[in-house]
C-alpha positions in Angstrom: 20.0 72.8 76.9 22.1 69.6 75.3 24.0 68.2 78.0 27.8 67.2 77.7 29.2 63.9 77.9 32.4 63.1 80.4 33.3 59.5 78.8 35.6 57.4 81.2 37.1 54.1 80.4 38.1 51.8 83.0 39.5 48.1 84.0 39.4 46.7 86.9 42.4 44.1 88.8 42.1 40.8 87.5 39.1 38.3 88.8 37.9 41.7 91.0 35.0 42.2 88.2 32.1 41.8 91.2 34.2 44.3 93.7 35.0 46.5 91.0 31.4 47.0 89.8 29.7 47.1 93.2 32.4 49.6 94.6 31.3 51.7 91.0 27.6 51.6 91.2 27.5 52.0 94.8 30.1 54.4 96.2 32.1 56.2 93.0 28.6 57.3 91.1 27.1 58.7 93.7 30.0 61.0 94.7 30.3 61.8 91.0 26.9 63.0 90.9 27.6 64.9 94.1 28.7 67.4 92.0 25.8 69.5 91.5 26.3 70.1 87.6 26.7 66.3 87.4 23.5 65.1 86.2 23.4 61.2 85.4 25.6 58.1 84.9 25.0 55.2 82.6 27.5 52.4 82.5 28.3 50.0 80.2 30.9 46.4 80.1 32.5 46.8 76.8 32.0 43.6 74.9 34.8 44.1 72.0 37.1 41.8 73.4 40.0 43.5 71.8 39.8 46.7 73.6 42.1 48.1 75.8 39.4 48.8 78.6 36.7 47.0 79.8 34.0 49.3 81.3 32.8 52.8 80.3 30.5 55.0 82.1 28.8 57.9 80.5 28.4 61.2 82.9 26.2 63.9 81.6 26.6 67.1 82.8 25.5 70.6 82.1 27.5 74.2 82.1 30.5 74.9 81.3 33.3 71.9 80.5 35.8 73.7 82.4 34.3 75.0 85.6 32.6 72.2 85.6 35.9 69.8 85.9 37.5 72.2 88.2 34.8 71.6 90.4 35.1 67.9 90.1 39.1 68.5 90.7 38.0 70.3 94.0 35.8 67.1 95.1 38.0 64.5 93.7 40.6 64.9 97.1 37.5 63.1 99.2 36.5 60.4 96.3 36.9 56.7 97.9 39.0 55.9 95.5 39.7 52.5 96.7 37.8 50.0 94.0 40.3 47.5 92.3 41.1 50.0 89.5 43.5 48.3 87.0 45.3 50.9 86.0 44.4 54.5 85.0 41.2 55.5 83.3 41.0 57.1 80.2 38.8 60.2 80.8 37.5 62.1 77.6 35.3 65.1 77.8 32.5 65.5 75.0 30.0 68.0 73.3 27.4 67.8 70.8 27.4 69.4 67.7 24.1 68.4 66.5 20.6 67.2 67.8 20.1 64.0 68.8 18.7 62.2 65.4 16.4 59.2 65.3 15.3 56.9 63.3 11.5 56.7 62.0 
């Protein structure tokens, strides 16, 4: 089964970069993956230095999009939510519509 992709963009306070990415990788992943359909996280620093946010991590999950959030939603209230976020995320849900293609 092809998994989904929940795509989240994120910045962090100003000169909080090291807090920021240790509060990610070591307290928000890990309650993200609690969620049992939650099935990995990569992340990524965005290196365009014209974009509007700095960070994106990619989630994978598998079932359906929308029971699948509202069980995130359900979670969410107990999330430590207290990394040096700068400002809100920008949260995009995605699904494929073809096989992954490589190259020879």
């Amino acid at each position: 089964m092809s998994r989904n992709l929940m795509v989240v963009f994120t910045n962090t306070q100003p000169g909080k970069d090291d807090d920021f990415n240790r509060w990610y990788d070591d307290i928000h992943v890990g309650e993200v993956l609690s969620v049992p359909e939650m099935k990995a996280c990569t992340r990524y620093k965005v290196v365009d230095e014209n974009a509007e946010h700095r960070y994106l991590a990619l989630y994978e999950f598998e079932g359906d999009p929308d029971a699948v959030m509202a069980s995130m939603g359900e979670r969410a209230a107990q999330f430590d939510m207290t990394g040096p976020l700068g400002g809100a995320p920008l949260m995009l849900r995605v699904e494929p519509i073809s096989e992954r293609v490589e190259s020879e």
